[in-house]
N, C-alpha and C positions, 0 to 999 in steps of 0.2 A: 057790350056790343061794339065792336069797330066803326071806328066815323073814318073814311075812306076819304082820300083826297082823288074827287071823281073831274076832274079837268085833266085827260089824260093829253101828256104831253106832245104826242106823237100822232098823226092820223091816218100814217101809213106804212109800210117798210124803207118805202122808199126817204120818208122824213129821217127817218134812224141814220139812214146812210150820210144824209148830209149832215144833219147836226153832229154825228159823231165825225165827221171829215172836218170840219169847220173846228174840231178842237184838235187836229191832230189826229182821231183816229181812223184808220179804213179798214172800214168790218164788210167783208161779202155780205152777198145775200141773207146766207143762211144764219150766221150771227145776226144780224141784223133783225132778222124775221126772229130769231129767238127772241130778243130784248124786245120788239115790238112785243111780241105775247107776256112777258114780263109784264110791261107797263099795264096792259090789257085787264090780264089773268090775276093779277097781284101773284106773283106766286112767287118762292124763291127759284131763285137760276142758280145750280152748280156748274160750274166749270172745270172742268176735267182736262189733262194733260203734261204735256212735256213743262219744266220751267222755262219761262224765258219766251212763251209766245205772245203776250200781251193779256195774261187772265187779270193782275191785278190794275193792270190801264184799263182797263173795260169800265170799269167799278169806278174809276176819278176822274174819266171820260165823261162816263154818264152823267154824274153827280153835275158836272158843268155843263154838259148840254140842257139838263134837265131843272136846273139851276136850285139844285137840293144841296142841303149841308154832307157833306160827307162824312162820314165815322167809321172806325175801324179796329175790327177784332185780330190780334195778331194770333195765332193759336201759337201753343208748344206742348211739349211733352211735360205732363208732371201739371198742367192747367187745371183750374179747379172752377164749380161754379161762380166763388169770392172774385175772381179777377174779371169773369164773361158776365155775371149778370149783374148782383150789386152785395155789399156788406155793409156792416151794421158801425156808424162812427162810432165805435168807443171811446175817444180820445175826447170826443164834444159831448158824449154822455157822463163821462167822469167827470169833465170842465164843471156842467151844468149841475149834477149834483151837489158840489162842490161852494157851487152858490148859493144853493138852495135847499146849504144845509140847516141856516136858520127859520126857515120855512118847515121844515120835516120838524124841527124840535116844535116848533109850533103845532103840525099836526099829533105829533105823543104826548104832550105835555099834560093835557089831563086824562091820558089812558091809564086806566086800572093795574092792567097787568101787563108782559112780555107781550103775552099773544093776541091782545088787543093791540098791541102797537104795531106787529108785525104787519097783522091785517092791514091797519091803516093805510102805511108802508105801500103794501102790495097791490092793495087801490090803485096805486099811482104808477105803478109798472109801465102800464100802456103806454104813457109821458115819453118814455123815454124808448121806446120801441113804434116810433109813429113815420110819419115822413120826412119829418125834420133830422131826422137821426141816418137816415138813407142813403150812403155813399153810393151813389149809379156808376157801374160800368157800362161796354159801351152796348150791351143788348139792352138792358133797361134804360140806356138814355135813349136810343132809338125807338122805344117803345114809347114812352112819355114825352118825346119832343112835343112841342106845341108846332113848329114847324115840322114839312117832309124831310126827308131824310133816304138818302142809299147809304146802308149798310154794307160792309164789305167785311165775311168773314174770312177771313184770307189764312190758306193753308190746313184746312179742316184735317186733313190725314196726320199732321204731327202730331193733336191732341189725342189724348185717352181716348178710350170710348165712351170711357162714364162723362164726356161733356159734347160728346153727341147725345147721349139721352136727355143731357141738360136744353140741349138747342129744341128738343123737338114740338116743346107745348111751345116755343116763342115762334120756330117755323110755317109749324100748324095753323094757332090759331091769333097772331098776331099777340099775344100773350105772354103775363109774368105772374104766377102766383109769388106773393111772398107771404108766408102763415101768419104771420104777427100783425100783419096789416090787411092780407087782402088779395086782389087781381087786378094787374094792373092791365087792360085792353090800351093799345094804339090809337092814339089820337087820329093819326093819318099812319097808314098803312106805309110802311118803307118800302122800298125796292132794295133785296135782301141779294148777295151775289157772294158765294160759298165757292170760294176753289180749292183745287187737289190736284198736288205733284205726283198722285198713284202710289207714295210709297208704302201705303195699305190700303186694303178694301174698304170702302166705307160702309156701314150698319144699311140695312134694305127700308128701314122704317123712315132712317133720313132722305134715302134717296127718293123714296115714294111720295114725298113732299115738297119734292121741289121737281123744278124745268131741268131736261138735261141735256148739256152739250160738250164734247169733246173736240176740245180748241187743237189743232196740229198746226205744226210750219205751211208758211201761207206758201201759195201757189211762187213762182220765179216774178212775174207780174205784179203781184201785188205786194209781193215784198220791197223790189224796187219802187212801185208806189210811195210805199212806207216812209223807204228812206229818200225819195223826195220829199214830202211833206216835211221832213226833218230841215233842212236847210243844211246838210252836212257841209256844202261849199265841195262836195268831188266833182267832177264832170259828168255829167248826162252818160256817154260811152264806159266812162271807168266804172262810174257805178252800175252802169248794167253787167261789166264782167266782173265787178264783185262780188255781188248776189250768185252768180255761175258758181265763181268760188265757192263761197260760202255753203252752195247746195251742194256742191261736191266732197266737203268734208265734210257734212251732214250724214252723206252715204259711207265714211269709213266707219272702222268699227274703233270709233274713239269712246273713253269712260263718259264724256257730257259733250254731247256735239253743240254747237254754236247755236244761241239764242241769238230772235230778231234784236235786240238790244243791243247786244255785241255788234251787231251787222254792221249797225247806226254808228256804235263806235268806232267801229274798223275805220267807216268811212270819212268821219270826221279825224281820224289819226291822219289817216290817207293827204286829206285837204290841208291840215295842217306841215304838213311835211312836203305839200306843194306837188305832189304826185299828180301829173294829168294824165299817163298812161301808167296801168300797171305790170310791173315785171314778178318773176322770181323772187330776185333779189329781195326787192322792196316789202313783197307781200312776208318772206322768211325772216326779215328783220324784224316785222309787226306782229308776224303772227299769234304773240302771246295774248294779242289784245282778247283774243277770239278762243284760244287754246289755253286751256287751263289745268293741264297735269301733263309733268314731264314726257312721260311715254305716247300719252297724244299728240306732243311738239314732235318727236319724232315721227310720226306717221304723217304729219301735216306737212312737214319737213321734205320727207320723200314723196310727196304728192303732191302739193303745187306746181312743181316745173307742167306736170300734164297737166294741172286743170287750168293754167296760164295758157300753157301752149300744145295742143294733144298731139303735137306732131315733133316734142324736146324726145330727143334722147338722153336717158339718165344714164349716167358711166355710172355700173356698180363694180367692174373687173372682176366680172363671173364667180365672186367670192361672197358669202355670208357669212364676213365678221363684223360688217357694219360697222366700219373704222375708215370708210370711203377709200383704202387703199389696195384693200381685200387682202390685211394681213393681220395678227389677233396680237404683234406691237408695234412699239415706237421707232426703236433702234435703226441706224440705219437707215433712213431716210431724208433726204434731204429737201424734201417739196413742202414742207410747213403742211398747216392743220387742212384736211381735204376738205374741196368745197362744200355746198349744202345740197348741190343736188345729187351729189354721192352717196347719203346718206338712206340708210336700208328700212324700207319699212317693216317692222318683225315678221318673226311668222306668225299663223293664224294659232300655232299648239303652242305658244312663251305666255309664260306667266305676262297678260298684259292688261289685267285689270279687267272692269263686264264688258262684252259685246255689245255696241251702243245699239247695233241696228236689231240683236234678236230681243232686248232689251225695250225695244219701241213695240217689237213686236209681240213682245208678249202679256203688253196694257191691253191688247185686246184678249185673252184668255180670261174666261169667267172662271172666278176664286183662287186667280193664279198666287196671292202670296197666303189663302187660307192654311197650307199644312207649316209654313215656316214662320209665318205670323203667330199662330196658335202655339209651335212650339216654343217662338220665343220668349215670349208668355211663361209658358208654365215654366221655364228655364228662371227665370225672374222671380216666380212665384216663392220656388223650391229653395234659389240661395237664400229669400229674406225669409225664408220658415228652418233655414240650416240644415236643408234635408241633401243638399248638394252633397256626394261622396267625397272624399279628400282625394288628390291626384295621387295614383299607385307610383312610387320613387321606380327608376329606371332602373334595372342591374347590369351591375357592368362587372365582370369579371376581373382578377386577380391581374391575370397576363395581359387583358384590353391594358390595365392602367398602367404596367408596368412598360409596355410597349411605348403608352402614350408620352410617360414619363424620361423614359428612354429616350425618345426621338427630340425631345424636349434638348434634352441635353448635349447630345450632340449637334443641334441647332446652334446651341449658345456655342460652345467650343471653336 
């Protein structure tokens, strides 16, 4: 039976709100009211959303408001129960034998035969398969703490599936069987906090067991909040038209639009660089702090000047080469490398990587990665059973290669 650590910490929604502001964090309402029902309900909280909106600060928030040890499961692909829950020391059972090999001789010494000694022997198995032998990860040390404890199992969608089935008797029912020993129940029940970056569906028996919230980009408000409480050193006005920013490249169709994290750091880049008003310029020199793949610089590129100033004119010279000259070279020109606000943001049919906004939108589609998931799966299945077909060779005709070889050579000449 579970022995529950019943002084719950909190006595209202409104307590969540300060204690978690009082370390840094500022959770609305309705987070707030989630975690209160956490502490309540004992139940686990998944976290569900974009990266980068504060799901794994939620979890080392807590732990300090609530003044619990913190511990933490990283998941990956390729995860097994051995790393999540716990394994067997071999290395201090070898040790130990190893000592206690004059002990054994002592136990056979006046056996009869083999298989009375074996016996004997095998008496003593249990020895070495007990608790002493018991290397805890960090599910089973979260279950056995003598003190409370928030667990934070962070990024549940990287792992297999088969270590969702593993989590679910520990989810359930605050629980660890391990065969050779036993069941191990929670001393004090942890506050369990489960997030997912969406990049699969997660199994319906885990979600059925836990609180569910989908964390999104915080409101304009409370963002800047945020990055008050940071101490960034920007000024009150520039980081309010930062955060503008920042929600504005939010809305392009960038590969990973900008985490509150980033915000934080833009901002402190900003302050450090002694920025008390922001321009263009300034924001296109930094932008990388925030923008993280080539072809997104370019978009961000050509979209600052308006989200700075919604009334800049961008000189693109009615041309789509996107070389700020509106010509597709170099020669011939005598004006050095064109500005940045020259610079063209693609069109929407160029190979430009995923569309970040249908992309956000379609975390709300139920079983939206089940047909591509599944197949990629059996795709995986097929190459490690060798059932994959080998790639059909290309043909290429007599005259394609004589052509190609041709032209070759008059190249060279």
């Amino acid at each position: 039976m579970t022995s529950t650590d019943t002084s719950a910490p909190f006595g209202s929604v409104e307590e969540v709100i300060d204690a978690l502001a009082k370390q840094g964090y500022i959770a609305d309402r309705r987070l707030a009211t989630t975690v209160f029902l956490l502490t309540r309900l004992e139940k686990p909280l998944l976290l569900e959303g974009p990266a980068g909106v504060g799901k794994t600060e939620l979890a080392k928030m807590l732990a300090l408001a609530t003044g619990r040890r913190f511990l933490r499961l990283q998941c990956y692909e390729g995860q097994d129960e051995t790393k999540a829950l716990y394994e067997w020391d071999y290395g201090k059972q070898l040790l130990y034998t190893q000592m206690l090999r004059e002990k054994i001789a002592e136990i056979v010494q006046d056996a009869p035969d083999i298989k009375t000694s074996v016996e004997r022997i095998a008496a003593q198995d249990s020895v070495f398969f007990s608790e002493e032998f018991l290397a805890e990860r960090p599910l089973m040390e979260a279950i056995r703490s003598d003190e409370p404890v928030v667990l934070l199992i962070d990024e549940v969608d990287r792992a297999d599936e088969a270590l969702e089935a593993v989590l679910l008797e520990t989810l359930g029912e605050y629980q660890i069987s391990v065969p050779e020993v036993g069941t191990f129940a929670a001393r004090n029940a942890p506050y369990v906090i489960l997030t997912s970056n969406n990049t699969r569906d997660l199994a319906a028996a885990l979600k059925r067991r836990c609180l569910h919230l989908f964390l999104d980009y915080p409101s304009a408000e409370r963002e800047l909040e945020i990055v008050r409480s940071k101490d960034t050193g920007l000024p009150e006005a520039a980081a309010r038209e930062l955060v503008e920013v920042v929600r504005g490249l939010r809305e392009l169709e960038l590969r990973k639009a900008p985490s509150i994290s980033e915000t934080i750091d833009w901002a402190r880049t900003l302050a450090v660089l002694g920025v008390d008003e922001l321009s263009s310029s300034i924001l296109s020199d930094t932008v990388s702090v925030v923008v993280k793949y080539d072809k997104d610089v370019t978009k961000a590129l050509g979209a600052l000047p308006k989200l700075v100033d919604p009334n800049a004119e961008i000189d693109d010279h009615g041309h789509g080469h996107g070389h700020g000259h509106g010509h597709g070279h170099d020669e011939g020109h005598s004006g050095g490398p064109a500005p940045t606000t020259s610079r063209r943001v693609p069109d929407d049919d160029e190979e430009d990587g995923p569309d970040g906004r249908s992309v956000r939108a379609a975390k709300d589609q139920e079983g939206r990665h089940v047909g591509h998931y599944a197949a990629g799966v059996e795709q995986k299945e097929k190459a490690r059973n060798g059932e994959l077909e080998p790639a059909k060779p290309r043909n290429v005709s007599s005259s394609q290669g004589s052509r190609s070889f041709g032209l070759g050579k008059k190249r060279a000449l």
